[in-house]
C-alpha positions in Angstrom: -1.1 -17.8 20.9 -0.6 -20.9 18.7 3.1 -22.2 18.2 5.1 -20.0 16.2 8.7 -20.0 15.1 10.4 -16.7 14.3 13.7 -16.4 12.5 16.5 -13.6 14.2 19.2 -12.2 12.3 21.3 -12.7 14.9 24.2 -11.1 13.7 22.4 -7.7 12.5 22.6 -4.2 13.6 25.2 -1.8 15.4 25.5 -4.7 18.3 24.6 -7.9 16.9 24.1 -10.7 18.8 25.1 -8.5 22.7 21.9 -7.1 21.9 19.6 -9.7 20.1 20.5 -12.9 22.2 19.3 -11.0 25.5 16.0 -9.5 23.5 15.1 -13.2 22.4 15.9 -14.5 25.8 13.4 -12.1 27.5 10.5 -12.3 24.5 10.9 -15.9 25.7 9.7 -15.7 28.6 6.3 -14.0 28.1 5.6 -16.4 25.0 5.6 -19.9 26.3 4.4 -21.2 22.7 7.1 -18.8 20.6 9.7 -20.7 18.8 13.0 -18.2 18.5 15.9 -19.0 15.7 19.1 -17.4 16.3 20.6 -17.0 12.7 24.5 -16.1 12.3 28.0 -17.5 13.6 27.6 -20.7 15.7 30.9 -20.2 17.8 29.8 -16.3 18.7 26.3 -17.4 19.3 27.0 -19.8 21.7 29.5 -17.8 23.5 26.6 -15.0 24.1 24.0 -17.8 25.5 26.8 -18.5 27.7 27.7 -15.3 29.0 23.4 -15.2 29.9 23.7 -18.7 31.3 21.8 -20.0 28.3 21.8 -22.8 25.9 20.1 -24.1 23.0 16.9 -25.6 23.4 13.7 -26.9 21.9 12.6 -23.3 21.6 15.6 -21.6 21.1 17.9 -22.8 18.3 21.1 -21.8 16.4 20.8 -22.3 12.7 24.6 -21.9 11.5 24.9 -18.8 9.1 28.8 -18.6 7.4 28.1 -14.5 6.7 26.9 -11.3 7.4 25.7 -8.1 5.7 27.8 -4.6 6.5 25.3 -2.1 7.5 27.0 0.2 4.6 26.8 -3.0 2.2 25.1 -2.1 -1.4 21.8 -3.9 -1.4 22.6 -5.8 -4.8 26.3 -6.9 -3.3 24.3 -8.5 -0.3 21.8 -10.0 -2.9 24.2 -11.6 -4.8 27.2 -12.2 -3.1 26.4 -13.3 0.4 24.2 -15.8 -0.2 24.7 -17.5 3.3 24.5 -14.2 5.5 22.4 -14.6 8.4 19.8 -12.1 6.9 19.7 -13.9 3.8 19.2 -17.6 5.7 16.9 -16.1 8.0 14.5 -15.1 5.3 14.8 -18.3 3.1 13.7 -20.3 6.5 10.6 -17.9 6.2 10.1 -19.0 2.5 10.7 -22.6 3.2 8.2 -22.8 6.2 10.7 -23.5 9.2 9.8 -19.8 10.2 6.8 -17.3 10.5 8.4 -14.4 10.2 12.0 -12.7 10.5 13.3 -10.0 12.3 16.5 -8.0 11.6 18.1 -4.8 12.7 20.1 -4.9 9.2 21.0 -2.9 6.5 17.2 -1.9 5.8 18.2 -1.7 2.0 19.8 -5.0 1.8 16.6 -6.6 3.5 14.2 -4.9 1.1 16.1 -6.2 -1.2 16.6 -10.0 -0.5 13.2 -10.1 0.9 11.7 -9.2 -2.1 13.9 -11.2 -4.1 13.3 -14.7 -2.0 9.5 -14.0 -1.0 8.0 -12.1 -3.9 5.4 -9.9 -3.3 1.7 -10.8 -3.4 -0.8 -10.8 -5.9 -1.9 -7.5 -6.8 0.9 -5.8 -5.2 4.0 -3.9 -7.0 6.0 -2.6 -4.7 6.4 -3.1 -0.7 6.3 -0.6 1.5 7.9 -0.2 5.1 5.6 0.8 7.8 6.1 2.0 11.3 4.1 3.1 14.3 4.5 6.5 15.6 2.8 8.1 18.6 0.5 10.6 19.0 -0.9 12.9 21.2 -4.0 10.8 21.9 -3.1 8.3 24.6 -3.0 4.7 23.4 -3.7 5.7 19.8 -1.0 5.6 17.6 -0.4 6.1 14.0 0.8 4.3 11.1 2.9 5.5 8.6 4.1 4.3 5.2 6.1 4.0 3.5 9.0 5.0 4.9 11.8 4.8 2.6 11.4 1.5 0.1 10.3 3.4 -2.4 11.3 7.0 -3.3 9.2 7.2 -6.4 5.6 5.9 -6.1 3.0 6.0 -8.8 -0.8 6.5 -7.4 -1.4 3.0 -8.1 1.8 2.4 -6.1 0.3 4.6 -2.9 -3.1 2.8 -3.4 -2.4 -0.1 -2.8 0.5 1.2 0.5 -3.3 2.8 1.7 -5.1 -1.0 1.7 -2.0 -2.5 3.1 -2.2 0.0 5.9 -5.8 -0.4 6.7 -5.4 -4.1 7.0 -2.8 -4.1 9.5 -3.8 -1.0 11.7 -7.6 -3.4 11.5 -5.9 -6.5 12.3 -3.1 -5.8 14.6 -4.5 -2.9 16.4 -8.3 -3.9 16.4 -9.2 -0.6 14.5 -12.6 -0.8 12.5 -12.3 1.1 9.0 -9.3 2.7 10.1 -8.8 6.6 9.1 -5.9 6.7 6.4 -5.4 10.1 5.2 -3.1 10.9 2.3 0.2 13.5 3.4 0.6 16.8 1.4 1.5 20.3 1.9 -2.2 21.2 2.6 -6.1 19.9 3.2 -7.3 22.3 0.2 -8.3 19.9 -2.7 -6.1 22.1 -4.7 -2.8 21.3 -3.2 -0.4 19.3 -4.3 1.3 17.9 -7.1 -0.6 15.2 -10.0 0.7 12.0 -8.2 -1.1 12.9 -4.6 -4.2 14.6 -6.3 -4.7 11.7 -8.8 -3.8 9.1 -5.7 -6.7 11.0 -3.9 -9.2 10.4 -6.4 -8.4 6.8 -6.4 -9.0 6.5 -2.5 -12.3 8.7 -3.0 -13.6 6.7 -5.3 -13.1 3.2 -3.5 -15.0 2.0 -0.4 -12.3 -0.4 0.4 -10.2 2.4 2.6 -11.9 4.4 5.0 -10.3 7.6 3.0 -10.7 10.9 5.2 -8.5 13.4 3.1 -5.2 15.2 2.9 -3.4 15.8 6.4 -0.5 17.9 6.7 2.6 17.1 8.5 1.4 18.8 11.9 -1.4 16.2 11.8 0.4 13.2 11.5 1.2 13.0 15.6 -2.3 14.2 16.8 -4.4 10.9 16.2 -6.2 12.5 13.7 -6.3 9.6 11.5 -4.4 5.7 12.1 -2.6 5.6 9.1 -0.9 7.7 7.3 0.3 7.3 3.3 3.2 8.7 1.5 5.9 8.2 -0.7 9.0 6.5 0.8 11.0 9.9 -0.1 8.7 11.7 1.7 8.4 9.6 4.7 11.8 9.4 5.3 12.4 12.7 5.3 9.3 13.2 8.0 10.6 10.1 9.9 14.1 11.8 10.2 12.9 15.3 11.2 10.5 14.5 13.8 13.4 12.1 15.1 15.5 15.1 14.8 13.5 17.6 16.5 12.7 15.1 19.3 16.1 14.9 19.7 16.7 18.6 19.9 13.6 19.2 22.7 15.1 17.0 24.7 19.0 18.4 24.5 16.9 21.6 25.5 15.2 20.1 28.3 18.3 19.1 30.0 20.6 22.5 29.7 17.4 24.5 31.0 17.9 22.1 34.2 20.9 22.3 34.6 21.3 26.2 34.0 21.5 26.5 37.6 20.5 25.2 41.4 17.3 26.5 41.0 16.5 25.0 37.4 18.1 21.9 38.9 15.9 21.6 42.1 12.8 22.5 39.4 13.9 19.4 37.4 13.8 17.3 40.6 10.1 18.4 40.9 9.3 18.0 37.5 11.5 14.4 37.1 8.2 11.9 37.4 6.3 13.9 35.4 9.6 14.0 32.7 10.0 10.5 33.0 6.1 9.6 32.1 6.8 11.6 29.3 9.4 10.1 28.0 7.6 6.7 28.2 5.3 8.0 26.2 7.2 8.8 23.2 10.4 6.1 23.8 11.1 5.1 20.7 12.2 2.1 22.2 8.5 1.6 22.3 7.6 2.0 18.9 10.7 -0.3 17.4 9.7 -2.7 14.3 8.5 -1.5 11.0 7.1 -4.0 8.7 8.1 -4.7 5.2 4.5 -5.4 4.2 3.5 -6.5 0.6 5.5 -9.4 0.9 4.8 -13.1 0.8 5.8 -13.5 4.5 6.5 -11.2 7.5 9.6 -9.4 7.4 10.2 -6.8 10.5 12.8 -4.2 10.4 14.6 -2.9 13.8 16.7 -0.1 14.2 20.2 -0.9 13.4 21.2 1.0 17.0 18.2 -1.0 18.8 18.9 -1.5 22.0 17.4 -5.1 24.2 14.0 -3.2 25.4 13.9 -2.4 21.5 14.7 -5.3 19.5 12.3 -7.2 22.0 9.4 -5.1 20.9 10.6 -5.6 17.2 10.0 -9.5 17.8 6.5 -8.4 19.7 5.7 -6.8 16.7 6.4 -9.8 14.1 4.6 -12.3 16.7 1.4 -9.4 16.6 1.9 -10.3 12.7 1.9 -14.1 12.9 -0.9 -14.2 14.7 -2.8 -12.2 13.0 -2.1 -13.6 9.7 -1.5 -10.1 8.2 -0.3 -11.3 4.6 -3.0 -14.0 4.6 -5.7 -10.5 5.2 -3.6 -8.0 2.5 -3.7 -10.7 0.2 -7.8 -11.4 0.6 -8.7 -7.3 0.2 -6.6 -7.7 -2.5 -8.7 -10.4 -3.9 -11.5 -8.6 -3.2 -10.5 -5.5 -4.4 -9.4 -6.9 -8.1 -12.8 -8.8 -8.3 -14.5 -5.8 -8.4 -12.6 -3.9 -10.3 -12.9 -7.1 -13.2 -16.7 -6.9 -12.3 
């Protein structure tokens, strides 16, 4: 990995900087060449380094931010009335160069917002989208998704251009060649659906720059059927929120059928490796750090309840980016894609 510097909104989330300062501290130590900046109150930063028997060094700095953004905040409050918030510095150090990429487990509509506001989006492109990686029943093979709640109302040309966006990153950061994107609706049949998906259809059939394999349904998404998946953001939240939901609900299951009794609890013992390779599988811990992608930089969202173990993989996840140069590859399909079409 060549040296990189990544910007943290230190002072983001449910937990701010009790969870963020530890997650930096131990991405530090597998990256010898990463570069972290801790972005928020100097006093309270400084007091958490302590408390880990830390300090500022070369490659861990405190860059001095006066404000931060409430995650119930109003996106255009944030934009224009906390100018020096530690989300807002943190993504101006991305547009000025001093960073690679920022990471924050902010108000995700606040983010979206300044982001777009201080990096513009690139050529070509007319509306981000926020992507995550979900697993899937196929070991090892998980599925992208997008987008995920930027955009509630997308045109086809709008989920066109979320489908190349997609296919770059799952090719570039997970080594996928022509990457399956399939397009959600309520059924496979060519006749399902309403105009926006059927006419977004025809647009994927009738390009070769996305490796377009059809409609997929929601039962499809987590079987590794295809790598990326492409939706509206009102839809994708929605089946973001569910499956979160019902995950939840499996689980709360699990644990009153073991404890119904002696006997369920002595099955549980039995059963507690194979539960706990299970629930490796589908941590979400594991899977923390969606990427605002369509921008002019990289912009990685955490969970605003991420834990250390998850905010640590959110920072994996934007060094993945940086090194891949995933803007630098949207932006050249892109280029490649518009000469065609003027051709």
């Amino acid at each position: 990995m060549t040296k990189i510097a990544i910007a943290l909104d230190a002072m983001g989330g449910d937990h701010g900087p009790k969870v963020i300062v530890p997650a930096a501290l131990m991405v530090l130590q597998e990256y010898p060449e990463l570069c972290l900046i801790l972005v928020g109150d100097q006093t309270e930063l400084q007091r958490e380094l302590s408390a880990h028997h830390a300090k500022e060094n070369e490659r861990l700095i405190i860059q001095h931010a006066s404000e931060q953004v409430a995650m119930d905040e109003s996106p255009s409050q944030a934009l224009r009335n906390k100018k020096d918030s530690s989300m807002r510095v943190a993504i101006n150090m991305v547009k000025a160069g001093k960073a690679q990429a920022c990471v924050s487990a902010g108000n995700t509509g606040a983010l979206m917002a300044i982001a777009r506001f201080v990096l513009k989006t690139l050529p070509g492109i007319d509306r981000p989208a926020i992507l995550a990686k979900l697993p899937t029943m196929l070991p090892d093979n998980p599925v992208r998704v997008l987008d995920l709640g930027a955009n509630v109302d997308s045109s086809p040309e709008h989920l066109f251009q979320f489908a190349v966006m997609g296919a770059v990153l799952a090719e570039a950061v997970d080594n996928i060649h022509a990457p399956k994107v399939g397009l959600l609706n309520i059924g496979e049949e060519e006749i399902k659906g309403n105009e926006t998906v059927k006419r977004t259809a025809q647009l994927l059939a009738d390009n070769t720059f996305v490796n377009y394999t059809g409609y997929v349904e929601g039962n499809v998404i987590f079987q590794g059927k295809v790598d990326v998946v492409v939706c509206d953001g009102f839809v994708g939240n929605v089946a973001l929120k569910a499956s979160e939901g019902v995950a939840k609900m499996v689980a709360s299951y699990m644990k009153q059928a073991f404890r119904k009794n002696w006997l369920t609890k002595v099955i549980g013992l039995c059963a507690l490796p194979i539960l706990k390779q299970l629930g490796r599988k589908i941590d979400v811990d594991r899977y923390n750090g969606a990427s605002l992608l369509g921008l002019r930089g990289i912009v990685i969202k955490s969970h605003g309840g991420a834990n250390t173990k998850a905010f640590s993989n959110a920072i994996r996840e934007a060094i993945n980016e940086v090194n891949k140069n995933v803007p630098e590859r949207i932006s050249s399909k892109l280029d490649e894609l518009l000469g065609e079409e003027a051709a």
